[in-house]
N, C-alpha and C positions, 0 to 999 in steps of 0.2 A: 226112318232117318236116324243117321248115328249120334249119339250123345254129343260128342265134339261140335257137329254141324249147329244143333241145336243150341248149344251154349253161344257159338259164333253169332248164330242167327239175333239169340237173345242180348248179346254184346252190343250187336250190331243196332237195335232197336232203343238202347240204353245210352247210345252216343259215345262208351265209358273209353275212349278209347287207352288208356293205361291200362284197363283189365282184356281190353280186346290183345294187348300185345303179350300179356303176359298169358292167355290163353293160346296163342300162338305160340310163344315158346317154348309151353310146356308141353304144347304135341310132338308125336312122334311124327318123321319122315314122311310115313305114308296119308298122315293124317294133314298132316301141311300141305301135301301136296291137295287133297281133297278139298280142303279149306281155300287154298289158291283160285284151284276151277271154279265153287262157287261163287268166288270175286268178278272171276271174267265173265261167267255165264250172267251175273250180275250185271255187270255194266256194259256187256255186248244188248243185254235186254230193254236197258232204256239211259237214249243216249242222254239225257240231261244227267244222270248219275254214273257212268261214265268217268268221269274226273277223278269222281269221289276215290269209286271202288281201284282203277288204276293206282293212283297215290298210294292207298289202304296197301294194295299187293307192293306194291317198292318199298314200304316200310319193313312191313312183315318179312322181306326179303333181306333187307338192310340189317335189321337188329342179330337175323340169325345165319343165313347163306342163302343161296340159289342153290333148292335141292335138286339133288343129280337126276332124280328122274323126272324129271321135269325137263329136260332140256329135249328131249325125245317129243312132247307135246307141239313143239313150235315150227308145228309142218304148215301152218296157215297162217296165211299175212295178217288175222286177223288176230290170231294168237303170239305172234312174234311184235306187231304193235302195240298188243296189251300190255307186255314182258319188257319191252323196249328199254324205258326206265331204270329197270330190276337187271338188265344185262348188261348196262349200260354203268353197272356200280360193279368195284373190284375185281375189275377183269371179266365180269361174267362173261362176255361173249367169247373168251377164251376157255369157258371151262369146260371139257370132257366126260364124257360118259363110259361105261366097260368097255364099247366099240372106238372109245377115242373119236366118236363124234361132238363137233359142237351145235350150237343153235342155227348155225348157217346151212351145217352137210344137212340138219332135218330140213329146213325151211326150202332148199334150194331140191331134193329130191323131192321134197311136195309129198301130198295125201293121198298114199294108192287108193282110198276108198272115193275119191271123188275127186275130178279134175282139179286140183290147182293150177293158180296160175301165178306165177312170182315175180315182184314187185320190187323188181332191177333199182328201178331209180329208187326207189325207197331209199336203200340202203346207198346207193351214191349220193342222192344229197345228203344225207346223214354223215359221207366223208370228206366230202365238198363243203360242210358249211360248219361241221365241226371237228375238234380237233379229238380225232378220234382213233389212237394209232390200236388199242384193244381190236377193232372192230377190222381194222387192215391186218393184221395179225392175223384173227379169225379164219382171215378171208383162205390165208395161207398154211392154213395148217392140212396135218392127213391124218384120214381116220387110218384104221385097223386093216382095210385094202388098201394104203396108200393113195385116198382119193382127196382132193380137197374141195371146197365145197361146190366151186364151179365145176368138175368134176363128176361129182356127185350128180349135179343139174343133167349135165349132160350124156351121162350114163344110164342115170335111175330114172329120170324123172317122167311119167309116163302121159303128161299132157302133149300132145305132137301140135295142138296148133299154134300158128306163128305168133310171132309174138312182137307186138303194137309197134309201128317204128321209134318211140321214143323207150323203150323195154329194150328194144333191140340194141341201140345204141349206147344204153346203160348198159348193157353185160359186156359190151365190146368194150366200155369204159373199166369196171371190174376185171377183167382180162388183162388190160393192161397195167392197172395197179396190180395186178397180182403176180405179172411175169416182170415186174421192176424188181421185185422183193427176192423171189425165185423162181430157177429153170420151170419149164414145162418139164414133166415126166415123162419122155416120148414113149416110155414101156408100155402106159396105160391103153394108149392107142389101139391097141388090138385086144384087149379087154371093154374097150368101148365100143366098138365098130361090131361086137361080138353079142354085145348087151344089149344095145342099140338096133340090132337085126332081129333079134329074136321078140323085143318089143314091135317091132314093123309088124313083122307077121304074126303074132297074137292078133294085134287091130286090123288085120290085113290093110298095110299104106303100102303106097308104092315107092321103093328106093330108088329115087331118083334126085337131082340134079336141083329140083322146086321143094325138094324136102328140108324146111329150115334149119331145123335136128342139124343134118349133113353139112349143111353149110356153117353152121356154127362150129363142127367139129374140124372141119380145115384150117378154119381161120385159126381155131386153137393149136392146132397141132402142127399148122403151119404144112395145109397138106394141100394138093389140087383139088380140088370137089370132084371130078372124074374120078381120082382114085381113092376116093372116099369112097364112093359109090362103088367102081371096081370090085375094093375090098369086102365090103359087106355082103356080093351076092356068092 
């Protein structure tokens, strides 16, 4: 175990939290980021401590920034919950990574190592019951392919099954917060239909008409589902 962790650990055991922050700020980047994970693996581990450890990481967060590689971790609703907080302070959820992604393009492309599954309403109630224009921003931004995070979802994201009718209804919610703000890209459309096909046939699904993927991509693109399907074989 690295020095750092161990000092934390030992911080952490001592209550001190004045020396836990200043241990913290005197890490380096990569070491923050290390000291972070520990916090969530922490309080994903037992939920009555939980509280604690979240607060502990929005501090840490607070006194020094939202380190940029970290923004790449937040491919799980479980880890974009933990971070919430900490994103939630000084524009985080607007901030960018080398690819010009934010916290949304990761969370909304999901974990290629393991089906996610992303948690639409989350993030509308969160715009619905607070006043949260950083996170509607977000919502609108383009990475380094010109994708935005719902984009992203619907391009990258490699979970295909449907998705719960109150999920579904939140993203259709998101879609339209997000084409208030700005145009649709209709360029992207055949970079998606493209991306989108070549995921079918890795999982072997069949493009069709019952395919949610497709139907979501019309409604986005403002296309027939027929020729949605059309295009992709």
């Amino acid at each position: 175990m690295k020095q750092h962790i161990q000092t934390l650990k030992h911080l952490l055991s001592t209550k001190d939290d004045k020396a836990l922050k200043q241990h913290y700020l005197t890490s380096n980047e990569a070491e923050n980021i290390v000291q972070l994970a520990y916090l969530f693996q922490q309080g994903m581990s037992e939920l009555s401590t939980y509280d604690f450890y979240q607060q502990l990481a929005t501090e840490f967060i607070e006194i020094k920034s939202f380190p940029i590689a970290l923004i790449a971790q937040m491919k799980t609703r479980e880890a974009l919950s933990f971070f919430t907080l900490a994103l939630q302070l000084k524009d985080n959820f607007k901030l960018t990574d080398h690819m010009q992604r934010n916290a949304l393009h990761y969370y909304f492309q999901g974990n290629q190592q393991v089906a996610s599954e992303v948690q639409f309403n989350y993030l509308r109630s969160m715009m619905l019951f607070e006043s949260n224009d950083t996170l509607r921003d977000a919502l609108c931004q383009r990475d380094q392919h010109n994708l935005t995070p719902i984009e992203a979802y619907l391009q990258c994201n490699e979970n295909f099954n449907d998705l719960a009718t109150h999920e579904f209804n939140a993203l259709l919610a998101l879609i339209e917060i997000q084409s208030k703000q700005q145009a649709v890209e209709t360029a992207n459309y055949i970079s998606t239909i493209k991306a989108v096909g070549k995921l079918c046939r890795e999982q072997a699904l069949s493009i069709s008409t019952d395919l949610q993927r497709l139907v979501l991509i019309a409604i986005y693109f403002s296309k027939p589902i027929k020729d949605v399907v059309r295009d992709m074989h």
